[in-house]
C-alpha positions, 0 to 999 in steps of 0.5 A: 864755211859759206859767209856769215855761217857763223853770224847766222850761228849768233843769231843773225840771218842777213840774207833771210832779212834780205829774203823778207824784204824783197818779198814784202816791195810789193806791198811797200810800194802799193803806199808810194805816190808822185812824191817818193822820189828814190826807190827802195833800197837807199839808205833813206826814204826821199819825199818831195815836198816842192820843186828843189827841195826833199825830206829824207828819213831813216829810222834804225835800233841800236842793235845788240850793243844795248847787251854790252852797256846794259850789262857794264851799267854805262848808258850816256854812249848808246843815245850817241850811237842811234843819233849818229847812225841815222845821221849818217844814213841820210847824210848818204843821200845828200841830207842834213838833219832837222829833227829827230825822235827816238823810242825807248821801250823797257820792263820796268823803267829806271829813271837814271837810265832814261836820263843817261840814254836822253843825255846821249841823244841829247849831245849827239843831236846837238853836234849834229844841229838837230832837234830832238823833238819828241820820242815813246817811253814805253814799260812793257814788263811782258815784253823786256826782262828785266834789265833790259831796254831797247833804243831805236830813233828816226831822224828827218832831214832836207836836201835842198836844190835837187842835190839827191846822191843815189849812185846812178851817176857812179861810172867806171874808173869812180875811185873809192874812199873811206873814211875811219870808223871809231870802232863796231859803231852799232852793228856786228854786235851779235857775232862780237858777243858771241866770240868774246863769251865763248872765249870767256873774256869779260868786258871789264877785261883790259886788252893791252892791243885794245889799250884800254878794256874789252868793254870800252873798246866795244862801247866807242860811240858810233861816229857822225860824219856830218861835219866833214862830209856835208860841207863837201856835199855842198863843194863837191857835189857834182863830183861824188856820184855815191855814198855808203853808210858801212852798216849791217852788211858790211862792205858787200852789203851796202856800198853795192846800193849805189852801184849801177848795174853795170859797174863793180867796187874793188876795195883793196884789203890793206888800203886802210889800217884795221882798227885792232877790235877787229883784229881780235874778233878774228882771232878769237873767233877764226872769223873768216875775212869774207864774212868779217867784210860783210859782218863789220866796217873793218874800219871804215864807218863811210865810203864816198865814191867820186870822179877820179879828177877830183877825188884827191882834191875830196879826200884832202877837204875832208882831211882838213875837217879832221877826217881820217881818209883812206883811197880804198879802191876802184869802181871797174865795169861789172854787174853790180856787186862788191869785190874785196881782195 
């Protein structure tokens, strides 16, 4: 089976979003002006507001993971999630956080939802040192069904100092690093769901490889590495040459974003542990390891590719600030794709 058949199967179609959205450049950039100073393409949007200094933004959803916690009736970890995910999207590029704002959209509006949805943003935002500034509640009954709720945030934050990654300064010999993910974080939710309701296992079930239930072990709140990596941001910086936020398209999908046109990522299987959900979302679906690399994060949740004098140096500051790092691969000469073997 072609990668991602059975993700295309759930319902997700990476490469005819991937389709739309070349097509629709054209029309992105007939907006940009002299101030847009990263192309297309990076996990967040830099605008230049004076000489040494930026304003990144990401806006994202929390994605198909809202099915899992709507249908358990637990709603303080989704806000964590989309707060952590776009922090991390443009922690990437350089940034830290400044403010956030989300969008809250439902059928019929239930207030102990909203305010354990607001409880989650509210926490990760404030581990994050961000403000969450404001946001849209929205009841649209012709819109939702009933029960259902969707969550999507955009966060602004600054570089100061130039000190924008991009992955042009990635170069053969670069060494890979990742760091450990909590669980799904928010994507691949399409493909888990549809495994686990075709097995028939329900949520509430408890998994003795899981050590805890199904429902638990999906619902583990998207990490942010904001205080592990931006330190080394600041440290480091002229030594990680890119970084990767392991989202929607997995491995070959994102670190490929940074990769300079005549480079390749090697990522070895086996470098890391892979974290038992996965395992089981294999099994269960006979997901093939090809697509279970573009569909999830395998256990990664962000891979930082850095000069190969300094890379143990990196990955043991990190490890001081209590991060789980793997060396995961290499960077050889090629052409710009992603290789895991």
């Amino acid at each position: 089976m072609a990668r991602s058949d059975l993700y295309k199967k759930a319902g997700v179609d990476i490469d005819a979003a991937a389709g739309a959205l070349k097509r629709a450049k054209t029309f992105i950039k007939s907006t940009f002006n002299k101030n847009v100073a990263v192309d297309i393409g990076s996990f967040g949007g830099v605008y230049k507001i004076s000489k040494d200094k930026f304003l990144v933004a990401s806006t994202d959803g929390v994605g198909t993971k809202l099915k899992v916690a709507q249908q358990l009736g637990i709603h303080t970890t989704v806000g964590q999630d989309i707060v952590n995910h776009c922090t991390n999207d443009i922690l990437v590029m350089g940034a830290r956080p400044l403010f956030f704002l989300d969008y809250f959209g439902t059928g019929k509006l239930e207030g102990k939802i909203l305010v354990d949805v607001i409880n989650g943003l509210s926490k990760a935002c404030r581990e994050n040192g961000c403000v969450l500034i404001g946001g849209e509640t929205a009841e649209m009954p012709g819109l939702y069904k009933k029960g259902d709720y969707d969550l999507v945030g955009t966060i602004i934050g600054e570089i100061n100092n130039s000190r924008i990654i991009t992955g042009e300064k990635v170069k053969h010999g670069d060494i890979i690093l990742g760091l450990a993910s909590a669980g799904l974080h928010t994507n691949g939710f399409s493909l888990a769901r549809s495994v686990f309701e075709a097995a028939k296992i329900p949520y509430t079930k408890k998994i003795r490889e899981l050590g805890t239930t199904l429902g638990a072990a999906l619902l583990k709140p998207h990490r942010s590495y904001l205080n592990s990596v931006f330190p080394a941001v600041e440290k480091y910086f002229g030594f990680i040459h890119g970084m990767a936020h392991l989202t929607g398209g997995g491995f070959y999908d994102n670190i490929n974003r940074v990769l300079p046109d005549n480079c390749d990522a090697v990522c070895l299987r086996g470098t890391w542990p892979v974290l038992p959900v996965f395992n089981l979302i294999q099994k269960t679906g006979s997901v093939g390891w090809q697509e279970m690399h573009r569909v999830f994060n395998m256990g990664i949740g962000l891979t930082m590719i850095v000069d190969k004098t300094m890379a143990k140096e990196i990955a043991a500051f990190i490890a001081k600030k209590g991060e789980k790092v793997f060396e995961i691969g290499q960077v050889i000469k090629g052409s710009g794709k992603v290789i895991v073997e």
